[in-house]
Phi, psi and omega in degrees: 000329175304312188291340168324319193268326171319291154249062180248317205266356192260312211286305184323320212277312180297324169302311183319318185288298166318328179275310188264339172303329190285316231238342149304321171207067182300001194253322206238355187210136153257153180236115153255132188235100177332296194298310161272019208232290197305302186339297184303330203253004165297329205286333182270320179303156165255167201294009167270341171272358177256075174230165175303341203250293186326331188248270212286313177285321208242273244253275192311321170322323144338286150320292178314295189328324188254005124334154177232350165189175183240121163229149198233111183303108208257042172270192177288130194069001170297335178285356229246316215297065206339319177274350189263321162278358143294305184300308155336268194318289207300320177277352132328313172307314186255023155071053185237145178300120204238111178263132159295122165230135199294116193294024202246293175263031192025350178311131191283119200243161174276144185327133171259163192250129181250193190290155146243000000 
């Protein structure tokens, strides 16, 4: 039931986040989030499609191909994350622009070092 609620309160924190970078700089940016965009409808799947290669290699990868760039919410354990290091890797492979943001004041911090 902790983790449960752990990520239930990570999954919030993160909708929070996405909501307020969207209504900042809703003019100049659309914002996609694997975690918001995936998560509700993961809630449904039956467990042979909620695996890493089905959500992040098979779905989101997808989506990352039409970016121009990546930001990555710097709450607890994103450095940790298997899918916050792929989506990492991949826009470096492809020379796409990666911004960090602070979960606490959303500021845009210069590249940070994650675990790998």
């Amino acid at each position: 039931m902790a983790l449960r609620n752990y990520l239930q309160t990570r999954y919030e924190r993160v909708v929070e986040a996405v909501a307020y970078v969207q209504r900042l700089f809703y003019q100049t940016h659309i914002f996609f989030s694997p975690i918001v965009h995936s998560h509700p409808m993961s809630l449904y799947m039956p467990a042979d499609y909620n695996t890493f290669e089905f959500w992040v290699e098979g779905i989101d990868s997808n989506w990352l191909s039409v970016m121009d760039e990546c930001w990555v919410l710097m709450d607890t354990g994103w450095d940790l994350s298997k899918g916050v290091k792929y989506e990492i890797n991949w826009f470096k492979e492809h020379n796409k622009p990666i911004q960090y943001l602070d979960p606490v004041t959303y500021e845009i911090k210069e590249e940070v070092s994650a675990t790998n």
